[in-house]
C-alpha positions as CSV (number, residue, x, y, z in Angstrom):
1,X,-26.3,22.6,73.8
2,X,-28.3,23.1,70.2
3,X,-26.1,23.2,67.1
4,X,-25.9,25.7,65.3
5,X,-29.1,26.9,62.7
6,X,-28.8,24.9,59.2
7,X,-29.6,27.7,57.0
8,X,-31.5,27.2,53.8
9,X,-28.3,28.4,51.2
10,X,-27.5,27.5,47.6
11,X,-23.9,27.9,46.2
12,X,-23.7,30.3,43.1
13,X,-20.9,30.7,41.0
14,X,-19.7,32.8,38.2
15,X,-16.8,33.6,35.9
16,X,-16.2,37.1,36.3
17,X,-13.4,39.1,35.9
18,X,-10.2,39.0,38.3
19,X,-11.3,42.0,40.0
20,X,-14.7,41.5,40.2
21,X,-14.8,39.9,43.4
22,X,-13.3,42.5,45.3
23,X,-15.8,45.7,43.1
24,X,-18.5,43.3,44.5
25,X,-17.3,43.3,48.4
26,X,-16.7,46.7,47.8
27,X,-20.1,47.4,47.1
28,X,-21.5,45.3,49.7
29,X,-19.6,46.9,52.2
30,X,-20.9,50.6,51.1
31,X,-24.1,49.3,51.8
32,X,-23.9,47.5,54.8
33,X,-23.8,43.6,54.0
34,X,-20.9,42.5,56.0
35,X,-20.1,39.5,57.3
36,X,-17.4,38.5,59.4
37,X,-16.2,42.2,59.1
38,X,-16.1,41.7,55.1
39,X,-18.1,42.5,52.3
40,X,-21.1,39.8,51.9
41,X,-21.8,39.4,47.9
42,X,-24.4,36.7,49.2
43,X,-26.1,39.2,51.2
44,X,-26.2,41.5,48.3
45,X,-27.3,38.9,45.9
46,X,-30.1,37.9,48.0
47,X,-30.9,41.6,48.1
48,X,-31.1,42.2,44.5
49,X,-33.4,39.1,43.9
50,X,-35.2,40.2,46.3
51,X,-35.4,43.4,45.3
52,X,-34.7,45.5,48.1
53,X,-32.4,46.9,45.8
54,X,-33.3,48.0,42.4
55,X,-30.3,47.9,39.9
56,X,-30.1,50.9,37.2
57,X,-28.6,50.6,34.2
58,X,-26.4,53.7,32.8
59,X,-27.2,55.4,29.9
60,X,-25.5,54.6,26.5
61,X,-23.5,51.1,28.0
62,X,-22.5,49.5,25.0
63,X,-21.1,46.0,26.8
64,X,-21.6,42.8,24.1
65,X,-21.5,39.5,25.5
């Protein structure tokens, strides 16, 4: 029996804010990148650099870093 596919991955991470995570698997799940029956920020990461989806920012968002 074959092992299981090595996939090609890279570990990102990111201070964000507490709830962050869970907005982000939120999202994910609304659009359908699930894994394991969960959201998939990875799937939707890959996505936006890929560009199947096109972020848009609001109008008049005054955030500073």
């Amino acid at each position: 029996m074959a092992g299981r596919k090595k996939l090609n991955r890279a570990l990102f991470g990111a201070r964000v804010a507490d709830d962050t995570p869970d907005k982000i698997k939120e999202i994910a799940i609304k659009l359908g990148y699930l894994y394991n029956g969960e959201g998939s920020p990875g799937q939707l990461l890959d996505a936006i650099a890929s560009g199947d989806i096109i972020l848009i920012q609001r109008k008049n968002n005054s955030k500073s870093s």
